[in-house]
C-alpha beads as a LAMMPS data file, in Angstrom:
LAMMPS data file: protein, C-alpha beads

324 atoms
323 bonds

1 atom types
1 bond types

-500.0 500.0 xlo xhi
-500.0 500.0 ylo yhi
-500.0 500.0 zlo zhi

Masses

1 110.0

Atoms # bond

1 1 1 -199.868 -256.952 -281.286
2 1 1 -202.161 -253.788 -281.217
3 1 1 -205.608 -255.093 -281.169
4 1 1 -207.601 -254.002 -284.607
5 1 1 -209.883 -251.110 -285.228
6 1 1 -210.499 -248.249 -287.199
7 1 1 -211.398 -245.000 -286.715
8 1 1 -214.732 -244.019 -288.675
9 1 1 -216.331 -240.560 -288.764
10 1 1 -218.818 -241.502 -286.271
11 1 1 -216.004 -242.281 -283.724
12 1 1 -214.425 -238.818 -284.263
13 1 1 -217.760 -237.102 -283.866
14 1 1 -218.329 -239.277 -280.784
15 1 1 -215.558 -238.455 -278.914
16 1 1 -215.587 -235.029 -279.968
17 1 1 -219.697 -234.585 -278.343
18 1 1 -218.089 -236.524 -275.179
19 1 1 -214.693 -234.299 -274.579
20 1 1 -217.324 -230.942 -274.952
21 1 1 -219.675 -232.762 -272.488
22 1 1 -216.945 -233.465 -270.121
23 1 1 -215.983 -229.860 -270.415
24 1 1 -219.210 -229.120 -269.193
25 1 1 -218.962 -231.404 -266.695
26 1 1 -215.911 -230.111 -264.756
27 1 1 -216.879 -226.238 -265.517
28 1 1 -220.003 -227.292 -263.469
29 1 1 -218.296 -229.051 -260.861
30 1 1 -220.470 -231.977 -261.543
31 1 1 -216.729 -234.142 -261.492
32 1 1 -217.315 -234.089 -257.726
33 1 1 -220.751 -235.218 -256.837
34 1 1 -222.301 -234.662 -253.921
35 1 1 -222.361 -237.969 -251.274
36 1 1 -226.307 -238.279 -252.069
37 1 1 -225.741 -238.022 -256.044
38 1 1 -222.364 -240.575 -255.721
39 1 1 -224.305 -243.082 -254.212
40 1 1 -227.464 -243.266 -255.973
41 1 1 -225.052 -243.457 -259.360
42 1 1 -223.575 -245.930 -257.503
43 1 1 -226.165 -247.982 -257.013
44 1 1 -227.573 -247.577 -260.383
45 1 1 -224.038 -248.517 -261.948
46 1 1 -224.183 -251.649 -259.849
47 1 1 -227.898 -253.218 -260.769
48 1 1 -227.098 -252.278 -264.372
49 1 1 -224.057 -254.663 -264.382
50 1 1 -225.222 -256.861 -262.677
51 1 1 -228.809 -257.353 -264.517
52 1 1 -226.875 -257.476 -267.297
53 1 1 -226.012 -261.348 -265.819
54 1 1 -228.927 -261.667 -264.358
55 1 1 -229.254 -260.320 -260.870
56 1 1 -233.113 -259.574 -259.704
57 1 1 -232.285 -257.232 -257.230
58 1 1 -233.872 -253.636 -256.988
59 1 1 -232.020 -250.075 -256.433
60 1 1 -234.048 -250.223 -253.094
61 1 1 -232.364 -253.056 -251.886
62 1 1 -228.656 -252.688 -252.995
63 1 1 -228.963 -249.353 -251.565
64 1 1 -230.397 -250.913 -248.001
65 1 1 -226.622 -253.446 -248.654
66 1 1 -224.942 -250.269 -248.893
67 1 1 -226.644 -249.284 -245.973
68 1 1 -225.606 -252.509 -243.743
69 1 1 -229.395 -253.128 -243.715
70 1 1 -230.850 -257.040 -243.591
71 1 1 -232.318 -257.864 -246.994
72 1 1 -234.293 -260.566 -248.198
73 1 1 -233.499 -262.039 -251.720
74 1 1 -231.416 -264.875 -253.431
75 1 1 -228.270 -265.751 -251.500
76 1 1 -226.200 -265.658 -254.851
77 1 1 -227.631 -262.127 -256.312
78 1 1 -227.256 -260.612 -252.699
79 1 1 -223.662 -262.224 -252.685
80 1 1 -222.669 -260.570 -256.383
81 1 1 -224.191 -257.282 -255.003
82 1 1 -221.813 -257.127 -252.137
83 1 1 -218.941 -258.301 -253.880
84 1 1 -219.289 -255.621 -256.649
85 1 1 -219.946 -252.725 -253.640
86 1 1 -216.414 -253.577 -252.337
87 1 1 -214.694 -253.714 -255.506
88 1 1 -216.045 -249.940 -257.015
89 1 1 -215.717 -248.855 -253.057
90 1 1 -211.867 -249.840 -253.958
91 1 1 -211.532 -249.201 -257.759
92 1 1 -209.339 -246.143 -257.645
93 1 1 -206.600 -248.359 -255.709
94 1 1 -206.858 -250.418 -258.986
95 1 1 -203.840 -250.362 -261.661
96 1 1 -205.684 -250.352 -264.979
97 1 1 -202.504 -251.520 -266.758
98 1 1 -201.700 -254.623 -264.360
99 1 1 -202.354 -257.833 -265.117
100 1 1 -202.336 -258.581 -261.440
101 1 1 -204.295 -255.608 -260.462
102 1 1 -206.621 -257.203 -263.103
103 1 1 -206.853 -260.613 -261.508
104 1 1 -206.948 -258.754 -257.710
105 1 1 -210.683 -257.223 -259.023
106 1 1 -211.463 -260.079 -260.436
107 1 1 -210.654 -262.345 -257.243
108 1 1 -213.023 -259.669 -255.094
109 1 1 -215.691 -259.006 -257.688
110 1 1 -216.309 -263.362 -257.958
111 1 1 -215.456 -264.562 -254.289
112 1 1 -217.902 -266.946 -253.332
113 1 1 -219.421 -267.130 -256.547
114 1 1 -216.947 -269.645 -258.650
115 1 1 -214.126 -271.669 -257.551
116 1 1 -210.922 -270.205 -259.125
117 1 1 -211.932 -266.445 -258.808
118 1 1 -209.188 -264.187 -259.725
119 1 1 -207.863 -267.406 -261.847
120 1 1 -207.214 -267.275 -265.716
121 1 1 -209.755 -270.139 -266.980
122 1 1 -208.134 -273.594 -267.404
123 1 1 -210.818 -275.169 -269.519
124 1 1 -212.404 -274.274 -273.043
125 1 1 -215.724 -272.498 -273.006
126 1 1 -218.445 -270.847 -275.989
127 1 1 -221.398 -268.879 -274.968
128 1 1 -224.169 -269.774 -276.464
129 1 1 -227.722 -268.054 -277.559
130 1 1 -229.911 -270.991 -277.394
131 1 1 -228.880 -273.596 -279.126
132 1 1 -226.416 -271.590 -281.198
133 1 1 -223.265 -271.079 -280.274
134 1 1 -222.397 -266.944 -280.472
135 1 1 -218.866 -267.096 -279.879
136 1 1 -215.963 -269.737 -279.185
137 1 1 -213.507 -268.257 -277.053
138 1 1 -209.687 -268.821 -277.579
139 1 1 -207.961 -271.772 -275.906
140 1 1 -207.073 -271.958 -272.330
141 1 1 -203.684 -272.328 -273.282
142 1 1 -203.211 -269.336 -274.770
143 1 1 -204.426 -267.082 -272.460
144 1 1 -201.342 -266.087 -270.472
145 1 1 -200.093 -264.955 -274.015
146 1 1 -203.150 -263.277 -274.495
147 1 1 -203.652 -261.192 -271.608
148 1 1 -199.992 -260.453 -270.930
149 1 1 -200.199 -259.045 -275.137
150 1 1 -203.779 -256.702 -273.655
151 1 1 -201.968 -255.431 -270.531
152 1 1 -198.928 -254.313 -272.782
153 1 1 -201.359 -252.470 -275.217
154 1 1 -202.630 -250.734 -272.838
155 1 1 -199.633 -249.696 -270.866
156 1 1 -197.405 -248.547 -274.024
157 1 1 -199.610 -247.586 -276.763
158 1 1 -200.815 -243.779 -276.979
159 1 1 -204.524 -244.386 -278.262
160 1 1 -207.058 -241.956 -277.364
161 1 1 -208.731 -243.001 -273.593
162 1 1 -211.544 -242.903 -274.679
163 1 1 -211.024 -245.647 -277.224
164 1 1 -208.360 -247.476 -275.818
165 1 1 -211.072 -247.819 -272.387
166 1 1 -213.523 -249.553 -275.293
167 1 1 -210.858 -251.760 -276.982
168 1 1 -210.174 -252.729 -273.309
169 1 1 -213.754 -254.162 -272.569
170 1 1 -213.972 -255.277 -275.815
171 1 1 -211.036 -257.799 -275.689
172 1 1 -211.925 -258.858 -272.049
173 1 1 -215.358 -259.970 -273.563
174 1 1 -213.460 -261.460 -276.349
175 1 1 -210.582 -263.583 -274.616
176 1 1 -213.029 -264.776 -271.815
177 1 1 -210.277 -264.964 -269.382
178 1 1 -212.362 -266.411 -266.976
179 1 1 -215.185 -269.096 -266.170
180 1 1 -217.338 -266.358 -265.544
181 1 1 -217.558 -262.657 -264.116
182 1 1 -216.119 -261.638 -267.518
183 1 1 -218.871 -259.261 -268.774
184 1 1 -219.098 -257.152 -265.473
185 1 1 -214.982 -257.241 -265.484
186 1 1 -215.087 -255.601 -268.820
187 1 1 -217.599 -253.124 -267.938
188 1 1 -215.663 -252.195 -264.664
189 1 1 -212.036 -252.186 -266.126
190 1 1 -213.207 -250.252 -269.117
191 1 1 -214.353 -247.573 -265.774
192 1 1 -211.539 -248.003 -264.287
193 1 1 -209.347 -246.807 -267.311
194 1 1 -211.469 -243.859 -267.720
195 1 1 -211.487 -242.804 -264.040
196 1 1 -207.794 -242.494 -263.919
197 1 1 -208.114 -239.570 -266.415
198 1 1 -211.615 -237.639 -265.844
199 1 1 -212.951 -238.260 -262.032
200 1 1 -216.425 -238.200 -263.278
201 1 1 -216.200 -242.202 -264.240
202 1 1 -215.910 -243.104 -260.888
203 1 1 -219.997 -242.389 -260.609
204 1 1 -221.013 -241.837 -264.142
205 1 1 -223.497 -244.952 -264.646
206 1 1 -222.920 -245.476 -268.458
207 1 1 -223.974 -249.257 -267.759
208 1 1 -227.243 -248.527 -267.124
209 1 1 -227.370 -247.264 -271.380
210 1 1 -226.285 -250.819 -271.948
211 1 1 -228.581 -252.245 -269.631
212 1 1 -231.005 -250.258 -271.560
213 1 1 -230.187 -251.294 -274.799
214 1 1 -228.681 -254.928 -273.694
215 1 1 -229.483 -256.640 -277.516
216 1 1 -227.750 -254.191 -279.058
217 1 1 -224.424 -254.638 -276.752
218 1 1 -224.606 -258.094 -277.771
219 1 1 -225.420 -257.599 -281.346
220 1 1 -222.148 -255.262 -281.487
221 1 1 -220.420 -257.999 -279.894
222 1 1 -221.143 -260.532 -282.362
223 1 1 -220.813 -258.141 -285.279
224 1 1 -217.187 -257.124 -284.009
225 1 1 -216.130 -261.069 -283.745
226 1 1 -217.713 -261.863 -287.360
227 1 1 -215.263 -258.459 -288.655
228 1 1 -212.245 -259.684 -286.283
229 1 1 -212.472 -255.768 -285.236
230 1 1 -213.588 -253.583 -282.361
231 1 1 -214.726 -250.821 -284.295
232 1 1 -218.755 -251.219 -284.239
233 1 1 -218.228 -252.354 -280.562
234 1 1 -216.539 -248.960 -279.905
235 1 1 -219.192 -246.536 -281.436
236 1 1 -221.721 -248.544 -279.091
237 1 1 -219.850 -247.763 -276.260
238 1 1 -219.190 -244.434 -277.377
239 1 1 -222.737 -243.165 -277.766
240 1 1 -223.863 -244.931 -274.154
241 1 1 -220.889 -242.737 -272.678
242 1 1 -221.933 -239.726 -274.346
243 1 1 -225.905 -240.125 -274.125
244 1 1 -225.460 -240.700 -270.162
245 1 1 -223.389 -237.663 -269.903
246 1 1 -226.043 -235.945 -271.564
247 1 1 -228.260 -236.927 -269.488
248 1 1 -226.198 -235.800 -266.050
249 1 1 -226.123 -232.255 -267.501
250 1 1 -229.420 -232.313 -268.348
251 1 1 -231.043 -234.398 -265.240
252 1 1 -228.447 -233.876 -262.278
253 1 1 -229.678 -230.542 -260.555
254 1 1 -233.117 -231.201 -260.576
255 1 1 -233.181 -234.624 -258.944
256 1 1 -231.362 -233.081 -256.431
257 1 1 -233.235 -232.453 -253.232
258 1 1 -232.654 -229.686 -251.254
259 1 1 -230.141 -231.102 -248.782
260 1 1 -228.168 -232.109 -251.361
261 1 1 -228.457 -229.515 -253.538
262 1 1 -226.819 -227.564 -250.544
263 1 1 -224.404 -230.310 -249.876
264 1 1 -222.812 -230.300 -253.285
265 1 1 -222.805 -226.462 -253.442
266 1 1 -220.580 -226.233 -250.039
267 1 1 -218.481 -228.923 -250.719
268 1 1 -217.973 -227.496 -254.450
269 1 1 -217.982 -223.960 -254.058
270 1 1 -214.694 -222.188 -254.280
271 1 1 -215.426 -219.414 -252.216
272 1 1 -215.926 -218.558 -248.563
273 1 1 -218.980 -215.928 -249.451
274 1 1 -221.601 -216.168 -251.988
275 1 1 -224.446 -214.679 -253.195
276 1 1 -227.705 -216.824 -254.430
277 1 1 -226.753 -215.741 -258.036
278 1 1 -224.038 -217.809 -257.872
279 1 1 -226.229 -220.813 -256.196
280 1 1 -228.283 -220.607 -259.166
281 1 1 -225.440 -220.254 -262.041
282 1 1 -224.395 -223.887 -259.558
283 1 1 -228.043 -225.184 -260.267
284 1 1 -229.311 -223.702 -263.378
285 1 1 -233.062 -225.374 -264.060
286 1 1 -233.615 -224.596 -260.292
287 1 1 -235.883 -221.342 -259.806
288 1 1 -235.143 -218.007 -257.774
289 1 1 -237.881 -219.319 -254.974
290 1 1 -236.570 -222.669 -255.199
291 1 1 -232.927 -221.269 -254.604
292 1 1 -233.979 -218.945 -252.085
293 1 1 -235.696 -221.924 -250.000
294 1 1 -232.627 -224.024 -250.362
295 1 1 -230.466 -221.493 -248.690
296 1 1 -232.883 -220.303 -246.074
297 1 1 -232.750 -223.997 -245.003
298 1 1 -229.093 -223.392 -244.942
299 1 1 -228.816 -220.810 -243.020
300 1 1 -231.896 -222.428 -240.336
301 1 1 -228.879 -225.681 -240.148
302 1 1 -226.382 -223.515 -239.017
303 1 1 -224.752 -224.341 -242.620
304 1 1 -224.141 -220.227 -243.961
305 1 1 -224.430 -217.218 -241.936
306 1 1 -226.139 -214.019 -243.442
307 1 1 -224.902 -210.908 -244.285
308 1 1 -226.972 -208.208 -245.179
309 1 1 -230.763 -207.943 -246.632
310 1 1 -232.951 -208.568 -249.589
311 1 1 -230.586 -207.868 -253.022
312 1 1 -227.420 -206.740 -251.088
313 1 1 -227.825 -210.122 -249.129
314 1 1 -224.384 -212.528 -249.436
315 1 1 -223.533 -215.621 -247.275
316 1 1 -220.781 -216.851 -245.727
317 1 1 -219.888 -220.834 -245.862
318 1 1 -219.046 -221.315 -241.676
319 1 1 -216.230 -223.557 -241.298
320 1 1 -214.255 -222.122 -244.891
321 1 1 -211.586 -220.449 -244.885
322 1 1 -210.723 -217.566 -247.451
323 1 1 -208.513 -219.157 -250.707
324 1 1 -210.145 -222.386 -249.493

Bonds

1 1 1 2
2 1 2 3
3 1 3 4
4 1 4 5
5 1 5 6
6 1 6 7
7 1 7 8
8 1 8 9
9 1 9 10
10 1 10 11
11 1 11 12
12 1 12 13
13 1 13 14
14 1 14 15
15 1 15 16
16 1 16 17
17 1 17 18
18 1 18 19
19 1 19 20
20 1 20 21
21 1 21 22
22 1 22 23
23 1 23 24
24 1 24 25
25 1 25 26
26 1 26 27
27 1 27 28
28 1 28 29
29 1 29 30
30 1 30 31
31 1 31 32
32 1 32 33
33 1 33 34
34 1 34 35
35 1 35 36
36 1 36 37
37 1 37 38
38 1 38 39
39 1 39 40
40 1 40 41
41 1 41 42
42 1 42 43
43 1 43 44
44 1 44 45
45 1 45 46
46 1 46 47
47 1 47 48
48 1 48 49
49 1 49 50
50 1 50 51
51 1 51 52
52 1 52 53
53 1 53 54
54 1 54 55
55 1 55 56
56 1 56 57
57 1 57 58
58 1 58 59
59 1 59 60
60 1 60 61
61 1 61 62
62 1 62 63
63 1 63 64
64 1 64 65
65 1 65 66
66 1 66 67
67 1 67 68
68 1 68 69
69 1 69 70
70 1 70 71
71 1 71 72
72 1 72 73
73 1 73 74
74 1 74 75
75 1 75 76
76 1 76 77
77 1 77 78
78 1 78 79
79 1 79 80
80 1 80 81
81 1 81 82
82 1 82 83
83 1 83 84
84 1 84 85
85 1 85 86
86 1 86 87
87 1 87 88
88 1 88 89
89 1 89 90
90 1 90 91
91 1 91 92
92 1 92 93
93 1 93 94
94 1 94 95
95 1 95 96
96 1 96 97
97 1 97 98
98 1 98 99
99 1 99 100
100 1 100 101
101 1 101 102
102 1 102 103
103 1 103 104
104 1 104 105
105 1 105 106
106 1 106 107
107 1 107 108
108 1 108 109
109 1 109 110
110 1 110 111
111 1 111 112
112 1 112 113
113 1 113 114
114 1 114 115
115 1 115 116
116 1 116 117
117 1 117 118
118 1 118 119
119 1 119 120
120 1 120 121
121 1 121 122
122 1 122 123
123 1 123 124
124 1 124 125
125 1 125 126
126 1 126 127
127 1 127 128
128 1 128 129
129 1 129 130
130 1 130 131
131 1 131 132
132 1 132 133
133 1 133 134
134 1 134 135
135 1 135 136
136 1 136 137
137 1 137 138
138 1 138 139
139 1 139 140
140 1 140 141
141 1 141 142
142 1 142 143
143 1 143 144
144 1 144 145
145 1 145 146
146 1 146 147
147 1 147 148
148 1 148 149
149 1 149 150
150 1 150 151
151 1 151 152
152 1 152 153
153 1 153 154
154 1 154 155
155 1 155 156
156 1 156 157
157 1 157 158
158 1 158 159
159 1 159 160
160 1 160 161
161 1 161 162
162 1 162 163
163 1 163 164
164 1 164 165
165 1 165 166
166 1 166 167
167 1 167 168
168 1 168 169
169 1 169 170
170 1 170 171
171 1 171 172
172 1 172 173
173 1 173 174
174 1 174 175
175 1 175 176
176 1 176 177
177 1 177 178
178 1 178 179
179 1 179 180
180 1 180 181
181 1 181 182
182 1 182 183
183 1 183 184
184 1 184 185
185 1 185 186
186 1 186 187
187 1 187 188
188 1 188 189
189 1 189 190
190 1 190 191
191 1 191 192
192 1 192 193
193 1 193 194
194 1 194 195
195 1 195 196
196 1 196 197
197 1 197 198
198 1 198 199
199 1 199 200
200 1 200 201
201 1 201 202
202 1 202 203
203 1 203 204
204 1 204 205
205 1 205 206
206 1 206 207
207 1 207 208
208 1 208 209
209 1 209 210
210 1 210 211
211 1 211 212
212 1 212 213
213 1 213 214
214 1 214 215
215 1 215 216
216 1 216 217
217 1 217 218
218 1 218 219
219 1 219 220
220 1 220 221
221 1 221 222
222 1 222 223
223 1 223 224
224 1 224 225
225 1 225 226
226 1 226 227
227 1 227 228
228 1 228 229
229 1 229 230
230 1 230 231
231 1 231 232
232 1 232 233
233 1 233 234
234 1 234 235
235 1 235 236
236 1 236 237
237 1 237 238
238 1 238 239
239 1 239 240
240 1 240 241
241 1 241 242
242 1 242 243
243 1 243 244
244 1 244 245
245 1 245 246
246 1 246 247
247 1 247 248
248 1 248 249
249 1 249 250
250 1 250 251
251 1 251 252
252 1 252 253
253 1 253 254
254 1 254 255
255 1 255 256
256 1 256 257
257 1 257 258
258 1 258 259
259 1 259 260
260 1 260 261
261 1 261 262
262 1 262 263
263 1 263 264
264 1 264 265
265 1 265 266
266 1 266 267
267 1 267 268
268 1 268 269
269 1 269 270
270 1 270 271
271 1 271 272
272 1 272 273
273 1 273 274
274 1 274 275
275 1 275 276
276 1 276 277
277 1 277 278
278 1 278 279
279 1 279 280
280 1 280 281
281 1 281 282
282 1 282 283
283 1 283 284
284 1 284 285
285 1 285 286
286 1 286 287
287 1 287 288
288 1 288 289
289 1 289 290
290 1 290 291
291 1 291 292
292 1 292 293
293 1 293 294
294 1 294 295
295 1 295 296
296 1 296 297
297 1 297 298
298 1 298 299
299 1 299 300
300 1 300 301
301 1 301 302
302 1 302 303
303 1 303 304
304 1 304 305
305 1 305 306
306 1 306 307
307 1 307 308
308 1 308 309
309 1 309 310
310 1 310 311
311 1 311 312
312 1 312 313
313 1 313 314
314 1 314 315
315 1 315 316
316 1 316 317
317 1 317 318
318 1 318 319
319 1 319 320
320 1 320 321
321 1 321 322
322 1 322 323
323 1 323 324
């Protein structure tokens, strides 16, 4: 059985702002970020998610983890921080519509952490908000039912990605599948899904929106169980996805640094000579000094070779061939 929503005006318009943004996104090349811009996204994806449960770590130190550098902090939070490293290190060799794919992540992401990781719950469980209980989920025993039904949505049904990566997380929070690890799973499969169709998921860090605006998420939650419908829960997700977009297009260039301004550029650029017009049509809110420093220091590395002076002045990448 499909799972229930509607489609409102302000999920149209949504995913409408988002394909145009994504547009953007691959005319600028920003689908394949440089190594210094995919792992500080990284690294911001992965302390969102995780402070979402409760994990006190900084950027500074899951970045020194990433690094293979000693850090000092709570065994558990450094534990979860490792665990979710090697699981988005691997998520592209995830199946997004395999229930054993599904258990694989789930197996990596909580090893260590609970007993029966990558094991469909066996016992009832409610989460609660103080004393209340917000949500009771459904019976252990149903579960196989329930997850096999989720897996064959999304492996048959033709919804849009975009929605159908939100219904996904959605139903994961829903079901519970698991003891625990269930938020972060629906966070990560609902990247996964997206991924497989525009690259720019891998390191877009749309959690940290939710981080940002964690009451909400849950209020949406709650609201979407009271309806028996995903629909509020989707427009959530929906404007996270399409306000951190926004904010790649409008932030990414300038928190460059120089070396990896010119990283991206070379590893981007489809071209073996260039001039700096076309480094700054690459890195629009740069300036012409600012471009014209960056590619000095290129050209000091051994990076480009110069060709001629002043305005007549082009650059060859070394190492590219022509049609490359």
């Amino acid at each position: 059985m499909k799972p229930p929503y509607e489609i409102t005006n302000s999920i149209l318009r949504l995913i409408a702002s988002i394909s145009e943004k994504i547009g953007e996104v691959n005319a600028a090349h920003l689908h394949k970020p440089s190594p210094e811009l995919r792992k500080r996204n990284r690294v911001k994806t992965i302390k969102a998610s995780l402070e979402i449960e409760g994990n006190t770590l900084s950027e500074d130190q899951i970045t020194a983890i990433i690094e293979n550098k000693r850090v000092i902090g709570p065994k558990k939070d450094i534990l979860e921080v490792m665990n979710a490293i090697e699981v988005y290190e691997r998520l592209p060799e995830f199946n997004p519509n395999s229930l054993k794919s599904f258990l694989k992540a789930h197996k990596l992401l909580m090893s260590g952490l609970i007993e029966d990781a990558g094991k469909l719950r066996t016992k009832p469980v409610g989460i609660f908000k103080g004393a209340e209980v917000a949500h009771i989920a459904p019976p252990a025993a149903n579960l196989d039912y329930l997850m096999k039904e989720l897996f064959h949505y999304m492996a048959n049904e033709d919804d849009p990605v975009l929605i159908k990566s939100c219904v996904v997380h959605y139903e994961i929070e829903f079901i519970h599948p698991f003891m625990d690890g269930n938020g972060r799973m629906g966070r990560l499969w609902q990247t996964l899904v997206l991924l497989k169709t525009h690259s720019i998921f891998e390191y877009l860090p749309f959690e940290t929106i939710i981080k940002a605006r964690q009451q909400e998420y849950y209020d949406v939650l709650a609201a979407s169980d009271n309806e028996g419908k995903s629909t509020k829960f989707i427009e959530f997700i929906l404007e996270a996805i399409d306000e951190s977009l926004g904010e790649l297009l409008m932030l990414q260039n300038r928190s460059l640094t120089e070396e990896g301004r010119i990283d991206y550029f070379l590893a981007t650029y489809q071209g073996q000579f260039f001039t700096r017009k076309d480094y700054l049509n690459t890195f629009k809110d740069i300036s012409s000094s600012t471009a014209s420093r960056d590619i000095k220091y290129a050209v000091e590395k051994g990076l480009i070779t110069k060709q001629g002076d002043k305005r007549t002045a082009k650059y060859k990448i070394e190492g590219k061939k022509n049609g490359d």
